[in-house]
C-alpha positions as CSV (number, residue, x, y, z in Angstrom):
1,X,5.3,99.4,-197.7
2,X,6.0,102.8,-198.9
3,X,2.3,104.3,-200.1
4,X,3.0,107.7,-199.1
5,X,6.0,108.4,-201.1
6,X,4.6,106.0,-204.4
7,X,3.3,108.2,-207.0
8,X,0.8,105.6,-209.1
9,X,-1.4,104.4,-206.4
10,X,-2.8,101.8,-208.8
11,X,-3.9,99.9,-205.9
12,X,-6.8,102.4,-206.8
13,X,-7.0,100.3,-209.9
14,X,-7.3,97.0,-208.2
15,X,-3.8,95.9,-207.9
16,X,-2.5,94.4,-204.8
17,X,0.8,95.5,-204.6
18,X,1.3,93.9,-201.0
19,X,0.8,90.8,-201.6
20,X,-1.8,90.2,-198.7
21,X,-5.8,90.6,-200.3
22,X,-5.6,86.9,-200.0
23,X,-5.0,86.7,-196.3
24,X,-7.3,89.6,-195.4
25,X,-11.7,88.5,-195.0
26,X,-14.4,91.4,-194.0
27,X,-16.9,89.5,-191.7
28,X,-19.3,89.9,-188.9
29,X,-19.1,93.8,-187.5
30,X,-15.9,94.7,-189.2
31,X,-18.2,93.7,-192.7
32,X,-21.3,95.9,-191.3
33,X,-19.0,98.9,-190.4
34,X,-17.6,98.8,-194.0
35,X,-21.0,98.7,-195.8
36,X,-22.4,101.7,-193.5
37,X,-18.9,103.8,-194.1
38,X,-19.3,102.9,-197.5
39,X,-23.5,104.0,-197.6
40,X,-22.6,107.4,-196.3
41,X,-19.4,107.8,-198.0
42,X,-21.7,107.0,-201.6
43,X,-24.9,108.8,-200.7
44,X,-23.3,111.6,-199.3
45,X,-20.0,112.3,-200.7
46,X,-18.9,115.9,-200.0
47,X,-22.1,116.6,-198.5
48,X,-22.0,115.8,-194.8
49,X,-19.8,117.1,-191.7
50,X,-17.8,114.8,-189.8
51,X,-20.4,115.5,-187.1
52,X,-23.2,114.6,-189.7
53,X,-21.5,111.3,-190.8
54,X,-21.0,110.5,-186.9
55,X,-24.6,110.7,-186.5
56,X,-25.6,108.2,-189.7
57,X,-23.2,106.4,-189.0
58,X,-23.8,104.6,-185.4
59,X,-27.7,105.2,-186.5
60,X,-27.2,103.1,-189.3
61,X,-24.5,100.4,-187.3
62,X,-27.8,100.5,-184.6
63,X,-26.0,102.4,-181.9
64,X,-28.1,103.9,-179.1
65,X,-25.2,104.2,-176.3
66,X,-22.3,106.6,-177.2
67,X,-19.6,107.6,-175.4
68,X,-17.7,110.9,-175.5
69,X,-14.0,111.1,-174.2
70,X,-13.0,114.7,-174.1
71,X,-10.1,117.3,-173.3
72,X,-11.4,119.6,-170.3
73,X,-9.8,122.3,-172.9
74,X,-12.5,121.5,-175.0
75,X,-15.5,121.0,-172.4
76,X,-17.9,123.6,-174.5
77,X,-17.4,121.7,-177.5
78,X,-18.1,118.3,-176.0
79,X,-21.2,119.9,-174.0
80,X,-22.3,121.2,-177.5
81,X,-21.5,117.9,-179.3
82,X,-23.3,115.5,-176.3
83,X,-26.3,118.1,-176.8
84,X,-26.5,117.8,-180.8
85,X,-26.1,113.5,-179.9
86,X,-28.3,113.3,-177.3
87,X,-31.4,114.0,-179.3
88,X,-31.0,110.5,-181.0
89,X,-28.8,108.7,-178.7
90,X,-28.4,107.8,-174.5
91,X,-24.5,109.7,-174.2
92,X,-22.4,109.6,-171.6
93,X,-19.1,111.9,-171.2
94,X,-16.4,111.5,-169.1
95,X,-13.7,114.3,-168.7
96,X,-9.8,114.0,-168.9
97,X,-9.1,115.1,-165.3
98,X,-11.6,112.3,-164.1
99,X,-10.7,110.9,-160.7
100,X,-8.6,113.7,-159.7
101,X,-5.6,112.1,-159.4
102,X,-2.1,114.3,-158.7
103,X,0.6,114.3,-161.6
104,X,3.1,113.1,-158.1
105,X,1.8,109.8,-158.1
106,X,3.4,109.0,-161.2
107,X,6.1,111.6,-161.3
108,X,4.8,113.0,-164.4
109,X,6.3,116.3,-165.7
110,X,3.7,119.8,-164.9
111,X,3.1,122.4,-166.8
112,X,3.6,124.8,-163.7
113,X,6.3,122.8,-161.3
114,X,5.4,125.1,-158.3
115,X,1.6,124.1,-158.7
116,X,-0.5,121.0,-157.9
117,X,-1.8,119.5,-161.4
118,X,-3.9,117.1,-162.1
119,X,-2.7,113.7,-164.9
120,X,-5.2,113.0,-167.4
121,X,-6.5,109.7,-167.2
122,X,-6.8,107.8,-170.2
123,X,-7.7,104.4,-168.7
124,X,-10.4,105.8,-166.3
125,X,-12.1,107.6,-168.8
126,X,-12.2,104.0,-170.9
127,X,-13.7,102.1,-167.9
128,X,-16.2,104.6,-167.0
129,X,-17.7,104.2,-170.3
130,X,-17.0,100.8,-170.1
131,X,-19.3,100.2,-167.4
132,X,-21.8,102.2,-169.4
133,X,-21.8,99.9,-172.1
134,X,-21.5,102.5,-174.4
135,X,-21.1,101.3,-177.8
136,X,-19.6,103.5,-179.7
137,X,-16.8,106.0,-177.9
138,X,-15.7,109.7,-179.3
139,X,-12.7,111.0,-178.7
140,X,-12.7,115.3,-178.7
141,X,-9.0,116.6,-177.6
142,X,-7.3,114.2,-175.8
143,X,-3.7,114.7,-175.8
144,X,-1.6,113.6,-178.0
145,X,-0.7,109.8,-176.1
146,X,-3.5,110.3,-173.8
147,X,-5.6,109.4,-177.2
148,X,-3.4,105.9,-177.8
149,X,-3.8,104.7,-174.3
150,X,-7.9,105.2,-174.4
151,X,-8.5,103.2,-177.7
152,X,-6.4,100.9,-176.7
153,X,-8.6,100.5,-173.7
154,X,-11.7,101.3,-175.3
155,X,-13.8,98.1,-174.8
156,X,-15.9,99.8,-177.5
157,X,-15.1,101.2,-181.2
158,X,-13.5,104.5,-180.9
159,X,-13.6,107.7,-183.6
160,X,-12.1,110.5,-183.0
161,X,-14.1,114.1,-184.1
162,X,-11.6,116.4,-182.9
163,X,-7.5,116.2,-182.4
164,X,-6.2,118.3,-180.3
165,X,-4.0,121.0,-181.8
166,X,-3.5,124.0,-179.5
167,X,-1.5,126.0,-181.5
168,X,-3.6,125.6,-184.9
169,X,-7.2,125.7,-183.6
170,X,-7.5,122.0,-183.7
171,X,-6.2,121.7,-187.1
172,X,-3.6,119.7,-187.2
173,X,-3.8,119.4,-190.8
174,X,-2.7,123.3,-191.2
175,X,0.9,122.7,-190.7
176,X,0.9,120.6,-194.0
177,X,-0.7,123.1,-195.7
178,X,0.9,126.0,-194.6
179,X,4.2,127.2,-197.3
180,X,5.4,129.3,-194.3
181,X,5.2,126.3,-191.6
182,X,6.5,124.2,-193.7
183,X,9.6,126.0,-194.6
184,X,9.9,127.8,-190.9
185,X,9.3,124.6,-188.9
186,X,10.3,121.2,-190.9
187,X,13.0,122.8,-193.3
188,X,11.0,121.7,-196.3
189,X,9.6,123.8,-199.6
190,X,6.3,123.5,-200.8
């Protein structure tokens, strides 16, 4: 499969150029999240926030316990975003840093080698929530890696609202459109 570089993209047309819409069934909650992300994405197309489809959709999926995984970097965004959820839903937040456990125990490179740091923990924030029973689990800024290893032990569904991007405000997205990045970084024109 090469979609990214095919310039017809009739598969928006119908056509199954992989061979595989026989072998592949929608059912049970995989069938309810695709009608809800389809409701939102036809009644309000270009109309809601990320933040604003987060919120219809585990209202509409019946979500009342949700989860947020978060970057200490970005603690004031997740202590706005559990504010804005926890008028509708029970949330519970667990930090990066949680447990407090020394980057020596698994001889992980620091930032600072002459200072005592911290590893993000990944698998601790996922059982924490676990435990919670949350049902629904946001990621906001976990590191790049740190992100893979929480969803993948995420017992519940996982979004993400915000990747973390240090050098572009959280916008990954702005080195593809920047001209000058793109030439200056990844020797490409526009």
């Amino acid at each position: 499969m090469k979609c990214a570089t095919c310039q017809e993209k009739e598969c928006r047309n119908g056509k199954d150029c992989s061979g595989v819409a026989e072998d592949i069934e929608y059912t049970g909650e995989d069938l309810d999240c695709m009608q809800v992300a389809a409701a939102i994405e036809g009644q309000h197309y270009m109309q809601k926030t990320r933040l604003e489809e987060l919120i219809l959709f585990a209202r509409q999926m019946g979500y009342q316990k949700l989860g947020i995984a978060f970057c200490i970097g970005l603690a004031n965004e997740a202590a706005t975003i559990n504010r804005i959820l926890k008028k509708d839903f029970e949330v519970y937040s667990v930090c990066c840093k949680v447990c407090g456990i020394p980057k020596e125990k698994y001889e992980l490179e620091k930032i600072h080698p002459e200072k005592f740091e911290v590893t993000c923990n990944p698998k601790g924030q996922a059982l924490l929530l676990a435990k919670k029973q949350t049902e629904l689990n946001i990621i906001i800024g976990l590191c790049m890696g740190h992100d893979i290893i929480f969803t993948r032990n995420s017992e519940a569904p996982v979004t993400t609202l915000i990747v973390k991007d240090r050098v572009l405000a959280h916008n990954p997205a702005g080195a593809i459109y920047s001209g000058y990045y793109l030439r200056k970084k990844f020797n490409m024109e526009d």
